[in-house]
Z-matrix of the N, CA and C atoms (Angstrom, degrees):
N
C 1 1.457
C 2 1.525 1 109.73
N 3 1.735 2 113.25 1 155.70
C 4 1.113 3 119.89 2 167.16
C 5 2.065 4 116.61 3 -34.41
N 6 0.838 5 87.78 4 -51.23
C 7 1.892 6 111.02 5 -174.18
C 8 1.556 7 92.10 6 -53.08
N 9 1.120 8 118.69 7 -85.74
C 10 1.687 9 131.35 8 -168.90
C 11 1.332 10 92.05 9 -39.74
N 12 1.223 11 143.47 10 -60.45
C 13 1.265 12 143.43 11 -148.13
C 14 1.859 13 103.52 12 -79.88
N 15 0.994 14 115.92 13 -22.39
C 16 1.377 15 127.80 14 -173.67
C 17 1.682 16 98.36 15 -100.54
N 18 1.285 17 121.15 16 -17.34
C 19 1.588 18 106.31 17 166.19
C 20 1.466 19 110.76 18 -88.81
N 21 1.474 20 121.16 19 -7.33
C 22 1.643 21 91.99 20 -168.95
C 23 1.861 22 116.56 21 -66.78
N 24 1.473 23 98.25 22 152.52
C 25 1.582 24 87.38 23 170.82
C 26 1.321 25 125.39 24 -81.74
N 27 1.053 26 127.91 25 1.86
C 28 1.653 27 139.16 26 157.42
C 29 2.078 28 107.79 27 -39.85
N 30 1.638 29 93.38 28 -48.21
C 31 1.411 30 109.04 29 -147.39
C 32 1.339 31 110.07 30 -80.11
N 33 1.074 32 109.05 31 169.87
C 34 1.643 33 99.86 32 169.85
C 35 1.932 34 111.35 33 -108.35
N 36 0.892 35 117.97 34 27.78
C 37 1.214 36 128.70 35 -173.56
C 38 1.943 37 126.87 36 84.17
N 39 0.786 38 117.22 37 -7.82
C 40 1.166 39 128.65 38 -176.84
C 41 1.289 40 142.25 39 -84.70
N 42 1.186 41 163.28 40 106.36
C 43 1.688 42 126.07 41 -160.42
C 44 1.828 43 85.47 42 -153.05
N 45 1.580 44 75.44 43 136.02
C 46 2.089 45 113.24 44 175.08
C 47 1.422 46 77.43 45 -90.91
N 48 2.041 47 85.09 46 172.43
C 49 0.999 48 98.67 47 139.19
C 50 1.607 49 99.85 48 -162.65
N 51 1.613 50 125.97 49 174.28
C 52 1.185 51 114.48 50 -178.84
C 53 1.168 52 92.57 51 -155.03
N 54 1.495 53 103.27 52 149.27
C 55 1.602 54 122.80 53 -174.54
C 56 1.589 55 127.39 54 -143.23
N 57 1.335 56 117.71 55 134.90
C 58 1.735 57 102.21 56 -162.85
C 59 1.581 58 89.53 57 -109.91
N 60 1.171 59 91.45 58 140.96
C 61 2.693 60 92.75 59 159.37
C 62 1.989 61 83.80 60 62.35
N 63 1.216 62 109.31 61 -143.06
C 64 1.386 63 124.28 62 178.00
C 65 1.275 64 107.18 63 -36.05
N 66 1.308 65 129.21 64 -50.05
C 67 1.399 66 123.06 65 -174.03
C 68 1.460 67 101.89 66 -76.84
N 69 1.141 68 136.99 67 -39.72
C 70 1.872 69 124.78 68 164.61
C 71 1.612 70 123.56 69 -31.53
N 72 1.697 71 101.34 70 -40.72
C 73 1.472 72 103.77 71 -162.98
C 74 1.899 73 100.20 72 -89.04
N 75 1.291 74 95.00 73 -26.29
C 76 1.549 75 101.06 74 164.15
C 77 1.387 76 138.25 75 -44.27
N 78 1.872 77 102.41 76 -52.39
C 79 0.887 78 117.89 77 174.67
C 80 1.407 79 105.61 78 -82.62
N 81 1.494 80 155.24 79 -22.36
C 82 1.047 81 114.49 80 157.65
C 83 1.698 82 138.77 81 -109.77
N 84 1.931 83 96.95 82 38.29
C 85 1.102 84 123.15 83 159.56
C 86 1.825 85 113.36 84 -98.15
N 87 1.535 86 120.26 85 5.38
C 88 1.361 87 154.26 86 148.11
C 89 1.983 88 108.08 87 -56.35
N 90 1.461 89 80.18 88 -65.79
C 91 1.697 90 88.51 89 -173.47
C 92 1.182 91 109.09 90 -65.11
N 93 1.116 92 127.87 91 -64.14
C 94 1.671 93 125.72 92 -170.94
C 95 1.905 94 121.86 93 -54.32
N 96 1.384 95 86.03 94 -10.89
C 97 2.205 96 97.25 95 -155.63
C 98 1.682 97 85.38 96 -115.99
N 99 1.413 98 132.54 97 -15.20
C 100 1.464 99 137.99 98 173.36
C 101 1.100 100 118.85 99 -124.23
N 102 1.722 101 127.90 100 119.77
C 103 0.969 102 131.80 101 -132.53
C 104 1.727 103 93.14 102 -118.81
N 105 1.829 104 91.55 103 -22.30
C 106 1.824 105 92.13 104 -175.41
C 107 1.484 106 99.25 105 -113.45
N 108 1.631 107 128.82 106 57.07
C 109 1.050 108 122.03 107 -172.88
C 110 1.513 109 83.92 108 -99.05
N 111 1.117 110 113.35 109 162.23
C 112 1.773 111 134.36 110 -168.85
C 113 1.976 112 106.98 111 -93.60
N 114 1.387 113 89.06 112 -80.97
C 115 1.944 114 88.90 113 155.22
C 116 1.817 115 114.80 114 -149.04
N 117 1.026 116 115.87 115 -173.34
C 118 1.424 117 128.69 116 160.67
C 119 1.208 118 126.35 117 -144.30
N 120 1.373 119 108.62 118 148.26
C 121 1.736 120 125.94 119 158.30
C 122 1.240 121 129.64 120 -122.39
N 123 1.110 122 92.69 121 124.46
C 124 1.776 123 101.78 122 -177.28
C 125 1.639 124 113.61 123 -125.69
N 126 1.598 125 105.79 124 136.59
C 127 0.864 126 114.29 125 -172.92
C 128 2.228 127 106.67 126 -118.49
N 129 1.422 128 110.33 127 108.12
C 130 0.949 129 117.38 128 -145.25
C 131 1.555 130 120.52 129 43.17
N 132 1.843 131 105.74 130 -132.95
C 133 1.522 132 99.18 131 176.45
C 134 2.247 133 107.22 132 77.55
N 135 1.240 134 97.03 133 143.41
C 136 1.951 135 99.15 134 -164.75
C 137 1.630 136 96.45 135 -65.27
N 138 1.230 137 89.20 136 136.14
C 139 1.487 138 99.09 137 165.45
C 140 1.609 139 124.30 138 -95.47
N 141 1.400 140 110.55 139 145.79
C 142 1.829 141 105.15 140 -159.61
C 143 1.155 142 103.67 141 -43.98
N 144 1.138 143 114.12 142 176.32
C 145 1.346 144 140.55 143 140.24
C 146 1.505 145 126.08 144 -23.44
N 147 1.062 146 137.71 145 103.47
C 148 2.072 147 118.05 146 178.00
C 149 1.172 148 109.29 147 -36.36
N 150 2.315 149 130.61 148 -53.77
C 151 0.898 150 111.61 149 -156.75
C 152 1.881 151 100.05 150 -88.66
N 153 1.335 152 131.88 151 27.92
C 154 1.483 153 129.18 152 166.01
C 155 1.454 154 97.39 153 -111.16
N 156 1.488 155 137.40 154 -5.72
C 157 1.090 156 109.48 155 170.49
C 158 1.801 157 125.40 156 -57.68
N 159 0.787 158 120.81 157 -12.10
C 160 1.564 159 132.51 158 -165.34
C 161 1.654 160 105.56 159 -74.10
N 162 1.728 161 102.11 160 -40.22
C 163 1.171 162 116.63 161 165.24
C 164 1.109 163 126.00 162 -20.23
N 165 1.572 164 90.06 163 -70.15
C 166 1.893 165 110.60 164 -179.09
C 167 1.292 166 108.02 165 -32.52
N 168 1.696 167 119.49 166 146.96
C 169 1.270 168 147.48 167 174.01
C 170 1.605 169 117.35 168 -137.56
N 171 0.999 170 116.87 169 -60.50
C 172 1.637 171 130.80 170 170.74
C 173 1.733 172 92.68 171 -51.82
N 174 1.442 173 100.66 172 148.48
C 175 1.147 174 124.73 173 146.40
C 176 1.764 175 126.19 174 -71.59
N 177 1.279 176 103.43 175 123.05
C 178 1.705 177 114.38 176 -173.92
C 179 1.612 178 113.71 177 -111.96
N 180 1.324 179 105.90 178 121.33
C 181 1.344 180 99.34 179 165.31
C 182 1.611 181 106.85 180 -116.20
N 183 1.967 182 108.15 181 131.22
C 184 1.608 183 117.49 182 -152.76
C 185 1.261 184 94.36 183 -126.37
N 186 1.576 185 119.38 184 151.01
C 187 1.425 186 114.06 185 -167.99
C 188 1.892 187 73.37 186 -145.69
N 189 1.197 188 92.00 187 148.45
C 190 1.694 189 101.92 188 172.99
C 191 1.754 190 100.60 189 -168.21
N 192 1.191 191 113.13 190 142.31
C 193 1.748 192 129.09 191 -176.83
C 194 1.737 193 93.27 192 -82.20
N 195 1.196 194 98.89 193 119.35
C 196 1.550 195 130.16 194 162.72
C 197 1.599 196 112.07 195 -30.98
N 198 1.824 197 89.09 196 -65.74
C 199 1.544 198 89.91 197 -175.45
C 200 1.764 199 124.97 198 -95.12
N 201 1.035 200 111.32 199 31.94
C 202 2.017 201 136.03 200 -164.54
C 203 1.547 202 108.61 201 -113.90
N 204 1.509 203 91.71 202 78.96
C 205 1.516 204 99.84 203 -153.13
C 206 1.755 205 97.28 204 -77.45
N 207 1.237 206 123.59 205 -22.80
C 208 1.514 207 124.89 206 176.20
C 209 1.947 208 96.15 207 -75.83
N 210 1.132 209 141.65 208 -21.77
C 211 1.104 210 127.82 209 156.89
C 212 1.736 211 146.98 210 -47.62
N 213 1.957 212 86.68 211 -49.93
C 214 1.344 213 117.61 212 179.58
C 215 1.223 214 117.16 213 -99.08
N 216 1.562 215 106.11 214 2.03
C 217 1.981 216 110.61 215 153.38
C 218 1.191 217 126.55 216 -24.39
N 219 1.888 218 92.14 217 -45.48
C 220 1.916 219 91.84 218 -173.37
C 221 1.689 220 91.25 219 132.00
């Protein structure tokens, strides 16, 4: 979990994460379900819900193809 990963003493408290295809929709099914996530990147992968966007807290940087119409379904 976000939490565990933010206690190790290695860390400096913080934790990304980034995800491409499956790992995109992950990561910003990350953001909405983690409230102390630090930031994200996603590279395609489903994008939340409209009414879980509100969720979001972390900063996201999202890359998705214009013309990838099975992408930008939702």
């Amino acid at each position: 979990t976000v939490a565990y990963l933010k206690s190790l003493k290695d860390g400096n408290g913080k934790v990304g994460a980034v995800g491409f295809c499956w790992g995109g929709g992950a990561v910003n099914q990350l953001a909405v379900h983690a409230p102390d996530l630090s930031a994200g990147v996603a590279y395609y992968g489903m994008q939340p819900k409209a009414e879980d966007a509100a969720k979001i807290k972390a900063p996201l940087l999202l890359h998705y193809a214009g013309l990838d119409s099975r992408t930008n379904a939702g």
